[in-house]
N, C-alpha and C positions, 0 to 999 in steps of 0.2 A: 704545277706552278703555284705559290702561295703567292699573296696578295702584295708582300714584302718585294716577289723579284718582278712587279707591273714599274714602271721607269716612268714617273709623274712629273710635270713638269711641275706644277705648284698645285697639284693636290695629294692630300696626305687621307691613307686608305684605312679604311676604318679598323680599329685593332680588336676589336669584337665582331662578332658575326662570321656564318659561313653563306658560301658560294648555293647557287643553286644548280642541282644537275638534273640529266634529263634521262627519262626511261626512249627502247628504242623507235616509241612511238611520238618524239618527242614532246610526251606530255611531262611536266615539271617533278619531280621529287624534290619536297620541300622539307627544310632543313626545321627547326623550332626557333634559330635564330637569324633569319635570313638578311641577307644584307641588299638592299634595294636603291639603285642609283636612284636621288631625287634632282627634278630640274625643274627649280623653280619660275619659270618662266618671264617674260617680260609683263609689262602694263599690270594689270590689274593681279596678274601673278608673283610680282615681284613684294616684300618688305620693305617700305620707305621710310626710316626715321622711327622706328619702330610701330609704324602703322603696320598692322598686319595684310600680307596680297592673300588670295584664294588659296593658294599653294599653303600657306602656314598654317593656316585656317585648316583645310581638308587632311594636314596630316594630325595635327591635334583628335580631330574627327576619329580618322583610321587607327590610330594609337590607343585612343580610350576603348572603342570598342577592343580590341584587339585583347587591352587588357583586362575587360570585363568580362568576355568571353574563355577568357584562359588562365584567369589569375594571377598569370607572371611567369607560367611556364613555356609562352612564346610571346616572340618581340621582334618585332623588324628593324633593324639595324640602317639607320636612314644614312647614304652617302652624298654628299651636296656634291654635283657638279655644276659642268655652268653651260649654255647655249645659248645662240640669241644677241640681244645687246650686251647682257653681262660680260657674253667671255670678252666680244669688243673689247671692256673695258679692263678687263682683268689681264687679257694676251697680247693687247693688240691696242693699247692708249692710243699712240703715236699716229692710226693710221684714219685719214680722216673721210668724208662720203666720197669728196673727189678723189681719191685715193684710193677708194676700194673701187669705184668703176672701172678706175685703170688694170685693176689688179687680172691676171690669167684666172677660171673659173675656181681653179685649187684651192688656191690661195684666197680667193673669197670665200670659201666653202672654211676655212681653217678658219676665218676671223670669226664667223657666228660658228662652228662646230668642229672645237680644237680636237685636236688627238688626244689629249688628257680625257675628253670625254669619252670618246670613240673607244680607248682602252678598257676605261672603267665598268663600261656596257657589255664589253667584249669579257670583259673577265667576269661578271656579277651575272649579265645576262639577262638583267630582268631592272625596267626603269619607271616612275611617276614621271609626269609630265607637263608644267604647268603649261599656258598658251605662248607662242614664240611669233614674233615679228617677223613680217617678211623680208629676205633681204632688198638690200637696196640695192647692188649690182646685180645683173643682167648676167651674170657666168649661171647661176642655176637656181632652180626656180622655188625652192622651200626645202627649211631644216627638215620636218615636217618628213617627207618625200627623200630626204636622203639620208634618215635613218633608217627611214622603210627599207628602204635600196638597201645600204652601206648590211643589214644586219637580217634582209632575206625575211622582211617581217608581211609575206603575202595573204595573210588574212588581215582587216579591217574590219571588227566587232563593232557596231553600234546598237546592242538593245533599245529602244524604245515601247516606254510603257507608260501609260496617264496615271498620275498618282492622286488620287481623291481627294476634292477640295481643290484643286488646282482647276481655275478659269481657263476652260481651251475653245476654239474658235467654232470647233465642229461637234456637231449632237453626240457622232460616235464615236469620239475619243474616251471613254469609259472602253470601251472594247478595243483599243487599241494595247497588245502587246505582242512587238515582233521582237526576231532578232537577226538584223541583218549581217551578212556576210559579203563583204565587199573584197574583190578581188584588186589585189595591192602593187603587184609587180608586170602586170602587163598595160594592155587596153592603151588610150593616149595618154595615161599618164606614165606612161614608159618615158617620154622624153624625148622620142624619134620626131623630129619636127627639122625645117629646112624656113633659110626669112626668104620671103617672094620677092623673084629677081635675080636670084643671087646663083653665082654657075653651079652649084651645089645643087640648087631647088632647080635649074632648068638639065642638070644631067638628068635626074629621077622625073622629070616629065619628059624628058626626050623619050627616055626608055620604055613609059608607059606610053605613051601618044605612037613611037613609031615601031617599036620593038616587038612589043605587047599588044600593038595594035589596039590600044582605046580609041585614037582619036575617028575608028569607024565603028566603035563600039559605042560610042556615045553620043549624044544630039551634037554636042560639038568639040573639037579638041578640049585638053586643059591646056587655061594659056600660062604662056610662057612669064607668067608675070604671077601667077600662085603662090601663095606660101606652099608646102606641103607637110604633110604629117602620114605617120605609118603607125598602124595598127593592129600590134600583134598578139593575137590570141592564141594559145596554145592546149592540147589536149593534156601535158604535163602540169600547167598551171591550173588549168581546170578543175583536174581533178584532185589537184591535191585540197582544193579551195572545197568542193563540194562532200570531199570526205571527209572533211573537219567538219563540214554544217550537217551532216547526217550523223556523223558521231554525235556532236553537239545536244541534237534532238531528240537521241536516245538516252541521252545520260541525263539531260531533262525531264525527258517521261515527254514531249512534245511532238504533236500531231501530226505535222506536216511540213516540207522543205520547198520551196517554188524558185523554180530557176527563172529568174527575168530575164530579158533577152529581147531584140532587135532582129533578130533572126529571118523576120519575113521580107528585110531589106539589105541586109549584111552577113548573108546566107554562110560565108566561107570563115566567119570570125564568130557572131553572136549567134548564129546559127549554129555554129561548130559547139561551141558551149554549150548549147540545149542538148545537142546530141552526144556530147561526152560526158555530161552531168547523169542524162540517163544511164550512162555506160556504167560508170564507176556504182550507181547505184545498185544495177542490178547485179555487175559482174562481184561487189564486195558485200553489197547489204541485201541478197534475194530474200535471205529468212524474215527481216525486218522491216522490208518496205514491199509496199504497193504502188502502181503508178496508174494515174488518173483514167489512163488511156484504157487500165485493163480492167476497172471495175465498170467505166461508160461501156466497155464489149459484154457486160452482161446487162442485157436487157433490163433484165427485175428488181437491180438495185438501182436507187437516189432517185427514182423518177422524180422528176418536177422542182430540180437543183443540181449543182455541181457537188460532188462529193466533198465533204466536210474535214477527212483526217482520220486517222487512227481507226480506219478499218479492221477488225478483228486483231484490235490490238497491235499492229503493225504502222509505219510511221507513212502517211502518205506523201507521194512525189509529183510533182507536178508543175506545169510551167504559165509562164506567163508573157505576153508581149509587153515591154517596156509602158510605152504609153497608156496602153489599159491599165497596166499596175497603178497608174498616178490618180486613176478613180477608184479601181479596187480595193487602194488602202483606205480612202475617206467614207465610201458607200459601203462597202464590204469587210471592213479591217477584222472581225471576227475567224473570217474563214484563214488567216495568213498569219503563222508565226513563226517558223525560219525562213529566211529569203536569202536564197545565193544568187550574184550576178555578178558582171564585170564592173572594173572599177568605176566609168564614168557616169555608168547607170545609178550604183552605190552613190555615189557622191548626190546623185539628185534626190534620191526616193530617202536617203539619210535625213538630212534637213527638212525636207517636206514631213514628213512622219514626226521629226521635233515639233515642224510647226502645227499638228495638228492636238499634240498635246498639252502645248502650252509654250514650247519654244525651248531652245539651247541650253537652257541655263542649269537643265537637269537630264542632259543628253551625254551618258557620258563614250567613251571611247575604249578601244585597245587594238595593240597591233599587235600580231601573233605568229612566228614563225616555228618551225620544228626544235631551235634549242634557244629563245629568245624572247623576247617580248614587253612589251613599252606600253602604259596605260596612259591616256592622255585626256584635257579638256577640251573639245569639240569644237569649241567656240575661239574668237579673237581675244587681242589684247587691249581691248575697251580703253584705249590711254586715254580718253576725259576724267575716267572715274581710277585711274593710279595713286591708291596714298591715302584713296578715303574713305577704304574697309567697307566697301556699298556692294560693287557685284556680287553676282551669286556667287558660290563654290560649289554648288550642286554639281556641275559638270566636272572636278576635278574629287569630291567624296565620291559620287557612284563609279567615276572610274575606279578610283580606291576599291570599291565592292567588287569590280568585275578584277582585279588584280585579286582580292581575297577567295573568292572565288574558283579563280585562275589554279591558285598556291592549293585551294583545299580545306580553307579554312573557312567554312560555309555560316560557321556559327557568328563569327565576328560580321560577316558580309549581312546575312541576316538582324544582327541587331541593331547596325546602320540602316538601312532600309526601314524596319520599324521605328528607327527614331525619326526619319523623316517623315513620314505617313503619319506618324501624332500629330508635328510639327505643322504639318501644312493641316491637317484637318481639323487641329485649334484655333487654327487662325480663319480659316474660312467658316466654323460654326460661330467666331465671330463677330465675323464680316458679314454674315446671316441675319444676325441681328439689328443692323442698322449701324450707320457712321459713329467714331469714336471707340471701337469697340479696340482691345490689344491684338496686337499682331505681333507673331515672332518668324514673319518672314521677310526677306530681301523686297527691294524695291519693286526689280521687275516683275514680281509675285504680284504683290501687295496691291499695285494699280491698277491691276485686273479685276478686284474686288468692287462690287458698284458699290458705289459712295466711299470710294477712298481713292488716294492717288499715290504717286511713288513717296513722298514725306510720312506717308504712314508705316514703312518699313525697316527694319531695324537694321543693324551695322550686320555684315558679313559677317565677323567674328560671333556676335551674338546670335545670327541662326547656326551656327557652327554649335556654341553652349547649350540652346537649347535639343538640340540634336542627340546631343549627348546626355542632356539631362532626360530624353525622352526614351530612352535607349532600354528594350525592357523584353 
């Protein structure tokens, strides 16, 4: 199918560029001229009046490198669509807040994420993604979440890594780099939920209270008045999740993979995960990995520590309870850098590990399926600062990197990253020096610096310039 017979309602497809396809592992074969939906997001994502949002900014970023690194014999082919409040406005004028609350869940879903987009995704395959607003009806619960769904994108990448010069809260954030793997299409972020009260929510506790017999299984019934939620883990989802994070770690050269997990309380779901992540490990990667369990069975190795990784060259496996993780990354972050878990775990230990580095604003995203995949900025739609080129872009460039990355194009990824580590490391040798000194970082940087406060950081688009100027 050419791009010509996609049936748009008012967007018009780009007449340059090709599609991206997939080998049958579906890892990406990229094209030299690819064409890449962008969605420039709401708030501090958007372009107002020609003030430039993060989204403009970060692709300027991704372009230059792109084209410094390759001279002009590749070029991504940017396709604008719309989600969010734009499409609102672009699809859907007429319809107003009271109006969408009335609307069936669908049909809210269509005002923030039209089919025009959905198509465009569906044919390209592959999206940027500036930050999107939450809806305002109650039909479902984030754009976000139902592209995940909608396009099967069950990994959720967020690297975390502390960039030198950057003010973080905790001593050991210099040894902070992980790369987590959040599991995207199960866990409660599946949706399965029931409102308390409702004969809905009191069938599924009939059945477990009388059926199932909890109500003598536990200190006391569930009452009839719960909300409920279901939570499903699966050995299929599992493993497809921790065979991407152990591929990942090999093709890094990276040491070790830790499966997080709950498991000592929620034995038949997070528990199941720990036991199916060893499974795929052993039963797909025996040549390549080790597991914690079997170098502790030789006596004479690690005395007086927990094994470190890359045992004889091989990639170490190993697990972790949830809640220890949440000291092990701040006390221990050294020992840990792939991390597979379920989603809701991911979602906590994600942000906490931003915040140990400095915060969001250089945390970026991606969401990854077997023939798709969507890079995004991490963070919200900061609408105080919409229009006046202040927040960071750092969250929506390095996702740009982990998209460059993604494609194979390591060289361009690589000299974004070096431009940013000049970037912040000039401004903090600086800041070094005492108050007054130039800074060519963003606000939320810049106030971290002692003797300076957010007024000493430059316009978004200018740590964007200098980014580029530092690019080497």
């Amino acid at each position: 199918m050419a791009a010509s017979d996609v049936n748009f309602e008012k967007l018009i497809a780009p007449s340059q560029g090709e599609r991206f396809t997939f080998d049958s592992s579906g890892d990406p074969d990229t094209p030299d001229n690819p064409v890449v939906c962008l969605i420039e997001g709401d708030g501090i994502g958007r372009t107002f009046d020609g003030v430039p949002g993060i989204t403009e900014t970060s692709v300027e970023v991704i372009d230059a490198a792109v084209e410094k690194a390759y001279g002009g014999k590749r070029k991504i082919e940017w396709f604008n669509v719309h989600a969010g409040d734009a499409s609102r406005e672009i699809y859907f004028p007429d319809v107003t807040d009271e109006d969408l609350k009335g609307l069936p869940p669908q049909r809210q879903r269509d005002c923030y994420l039209p089919q025009d987009t959905l198509k465009a995704i569906d044919y390209y395959k592959v999206a940027l993604k500036g930050p999107l607003t939450t809806p305002i009806g109650g039909g479902f619960s984030s754009i976000n979440v139902a592209l995940r769904q909608i396009f099967n994108l069950y990994v959720c990448l967020r690297p975390v890594r502390h960039y030198p010069g950057v003010p973080a809260p905790n001593v050991n954030a210099p040894k902070v780099n992980m790369h987590l793997f959040r599991e995207n299409a199960e866990d409660v972020y599946m949706g399965v939920e029931e409102v308390g009260g409702t004969e809905r929510a009191q069938k599924i506790i009939n059945l477990l209270n009388e059926e199932l017999d909890y109500k003598n299984r536990l200190a006391e019934p569930i009452k009839l008045s719960s909300g409920v939620g279901i939570k499903p883990i699966s050995p299929e989802g599992t493993k497809r999740l921790v065979r991407r994070a152990i591929k990942y770690a090999i093709n890094l050269g990276l040491p070790s993979v830790t499966l997080v997990h709950k498991g000592n309380i929620m034995k038949f779901t997070e528990g199941a995960f720990k036991n199916w992540g060893y499974e795929i490990a052993k039963e797909e990667f025996r040549d390549k990995i080790v597991t914690e369990d079997e170098l502790w069975a030789d006596g004479d190795t690690f005395r007086g520590g927990a094994p470190k990784g890359n045992p004889g060259g091989r990639i170490l496996v190993k697990d972790r309870i949830a809640d220890s993780m949440f000291q092990q990354i701040q006390l221990r972050p050294e020992d840990y850098s792939v991390i597979a878990t379920p989603n809701l775990n991911g979602d906590y230990l994600s942000d906490a590990l931003a915040a140990l580095v400095g915060g969001l604003g250089l945390a970026p995203g991606a969401n990854i399926g077997d023939g798709a995949a969507i890079f995004e900025a991490t963070h919200g739609t900061a609408p105080k600062y919409t229009g006046q080129d202040k927040a960071n872009p750092g969250s929506i460039i390095l996702s740009g990197v982990l998209m460059l990355r993604w494609m194979g194009w390591a060289e361009a990824a690589d000299l974004i990253e070096r431009g940013i580590e000049t970037t912040i490391n000039e401004s903090a040798e600086a800041a070094s020096k005492g108050p007054g000194g130039k800074l060519y970082v963003t606000y939320d940087i810049a106030r971290q610096f002692e003797g300076y406060s957010e007024k000493d950081g430059v316009k978004a688009s200018e740590f964007g310039k200098r980014i580029i100027q530092n690019m080497a």
